[in-house]
One Martini backbone bead per residue (centre of mass of N, CA, C, O) as a GRO file, in nm:
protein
   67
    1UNK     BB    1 -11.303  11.732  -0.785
    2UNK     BB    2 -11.208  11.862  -1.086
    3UNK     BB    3 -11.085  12.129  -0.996
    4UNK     BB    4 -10.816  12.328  -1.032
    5UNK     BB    5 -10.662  12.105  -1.238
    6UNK     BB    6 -10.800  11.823  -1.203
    7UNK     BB    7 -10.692  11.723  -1.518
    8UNK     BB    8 -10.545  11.489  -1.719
    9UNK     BB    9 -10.474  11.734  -1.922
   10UNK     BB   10 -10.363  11.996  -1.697
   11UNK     BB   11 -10.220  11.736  -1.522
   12UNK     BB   12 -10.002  11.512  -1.330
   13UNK     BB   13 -10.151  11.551  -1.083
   14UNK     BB   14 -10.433  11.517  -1.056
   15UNK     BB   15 -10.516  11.314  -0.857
   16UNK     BB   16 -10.429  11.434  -0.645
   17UNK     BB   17 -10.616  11.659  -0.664
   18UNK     BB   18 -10.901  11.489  -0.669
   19UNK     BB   19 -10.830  11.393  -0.384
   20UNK     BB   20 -10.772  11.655  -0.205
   21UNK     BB   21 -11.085  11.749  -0.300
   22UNK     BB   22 -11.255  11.559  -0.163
   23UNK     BB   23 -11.140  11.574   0.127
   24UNK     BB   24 -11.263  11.862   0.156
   25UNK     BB   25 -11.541  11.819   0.110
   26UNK     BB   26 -11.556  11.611   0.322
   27UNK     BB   27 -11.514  11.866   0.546
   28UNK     BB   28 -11.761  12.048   0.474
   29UNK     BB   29 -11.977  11.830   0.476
   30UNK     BB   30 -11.876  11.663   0.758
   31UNK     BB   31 -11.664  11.710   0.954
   32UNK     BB   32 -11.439  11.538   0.865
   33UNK     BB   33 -11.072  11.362   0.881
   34UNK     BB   34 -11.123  11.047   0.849
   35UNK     BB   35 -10.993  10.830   0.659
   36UNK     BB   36 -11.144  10.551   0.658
   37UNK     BB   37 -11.405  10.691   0.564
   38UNK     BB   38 -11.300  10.848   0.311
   39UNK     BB   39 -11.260  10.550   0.182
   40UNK     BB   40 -11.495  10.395   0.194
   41UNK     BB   41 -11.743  10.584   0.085
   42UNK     BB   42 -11.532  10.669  -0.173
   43UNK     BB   43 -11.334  10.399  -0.277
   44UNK     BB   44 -11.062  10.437  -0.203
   45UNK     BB   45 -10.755  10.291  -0.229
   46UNK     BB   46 -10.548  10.572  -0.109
   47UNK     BB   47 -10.429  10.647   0.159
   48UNK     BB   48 -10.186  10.836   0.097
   49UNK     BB   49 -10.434  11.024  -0.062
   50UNK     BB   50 -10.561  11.106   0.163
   51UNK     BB   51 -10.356  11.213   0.372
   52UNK     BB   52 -10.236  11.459   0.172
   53UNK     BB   53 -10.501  11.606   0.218
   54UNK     BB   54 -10.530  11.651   0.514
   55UNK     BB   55 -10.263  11.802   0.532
   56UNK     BB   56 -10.346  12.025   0.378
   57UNK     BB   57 -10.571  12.118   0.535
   58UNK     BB   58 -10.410  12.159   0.796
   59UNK     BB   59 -10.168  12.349   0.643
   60UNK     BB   60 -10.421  12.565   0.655
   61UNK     BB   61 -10.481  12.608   0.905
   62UNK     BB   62 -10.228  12.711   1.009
   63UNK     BB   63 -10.210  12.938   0.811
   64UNK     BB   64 -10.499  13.076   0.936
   65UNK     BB   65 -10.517  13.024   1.236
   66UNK     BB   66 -10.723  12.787   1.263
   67UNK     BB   67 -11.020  12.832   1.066
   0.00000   0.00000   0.00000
């Protein structure tokens, strides 16, 4: 979940950026990215940072022509 730079000392995004890593390896590891699921499983307080990881993984697969 910290890896990437997601780190309180490397970066003042960190938080999104360990929400945006969550969000992927759960889309990994169970294939689905539903908001609701991944808020209550991982006890996720911010839905908009649960969206944003969402979004990122989605505009990467748009622009890998959705692999």
């Amino acid at each position: 979940m910290h890896e990437n730079g997601a780190q309180p000392s490397d970066s003042n995004d960190w938080l999104i950026e360990a929400v945006a890593n969550l969000v992927e390896l759960h889309s990994e590891y169970h294939g689905d990215l539903e908001k609701n699921e991944i808020l209550s499983r991982y006890n996720v307080t911010s839905g908009e940072l649960v969206e944003y990881g969402i979004q990122q993984i989605n505009a990467s697969a748009d622009q890998d022509g959705g692999l």
